[in-house]
N, C-alpha and C positions, 0 to 999 in steps of 0.2 A: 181467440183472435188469430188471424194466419198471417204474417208476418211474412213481406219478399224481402230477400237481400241481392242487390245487384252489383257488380264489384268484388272480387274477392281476390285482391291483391293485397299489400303487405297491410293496409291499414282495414281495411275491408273484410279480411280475412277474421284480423285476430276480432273486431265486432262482433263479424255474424257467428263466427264460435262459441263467444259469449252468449250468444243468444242462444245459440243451440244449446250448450253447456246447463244452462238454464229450462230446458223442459220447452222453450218455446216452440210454438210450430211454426216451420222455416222452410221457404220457400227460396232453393240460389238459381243464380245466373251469373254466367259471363262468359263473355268470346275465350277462354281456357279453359278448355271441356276436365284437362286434367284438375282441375282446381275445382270445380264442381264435382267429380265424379268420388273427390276425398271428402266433400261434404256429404253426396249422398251416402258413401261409405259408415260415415259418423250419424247418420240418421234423417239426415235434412231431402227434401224433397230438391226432384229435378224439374229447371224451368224452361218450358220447350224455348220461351222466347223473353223476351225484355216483355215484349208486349202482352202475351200470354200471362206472366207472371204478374201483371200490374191487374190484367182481369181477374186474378185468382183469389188475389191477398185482399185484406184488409187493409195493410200499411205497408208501404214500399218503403225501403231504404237507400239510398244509390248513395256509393263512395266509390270516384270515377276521376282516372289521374287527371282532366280536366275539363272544362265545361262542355267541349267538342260532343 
């Protein structure tokens, strides 16, 4: 199963970690390319878009400071 994570700020972050930590296959995004590019460093995939990445995965996740 390919799993997106969108969001990866403080609480978002330590999730999709877990996730990766775990073997999952992990698909991130977020407007902080720095904060994606330490996930793809750790093994997780790069997601060109929000919306590319919802085509990709199987299950999306979004943890997003607000509903905006």
């Amino acid at each position: 199963m390919k799993v997106g994570f969108i969001g990866l700020g403080s609480a978002g972050g330590s999730l999709a970690g877990t996730l990766l930590r775990n073997g999952i296959d992990l698909t991130v995004f977020d407007l902080d390319a720095a904060l994606v590019d330490g996930f793809v460093a750790r093994g997780a995939k790069r997601g060109a878009s929000s919306a590319g990445l919802m085509r990709e995965c199987d299950v999306v996740v979004t943890c997003l400071p607000s509903p905006k």
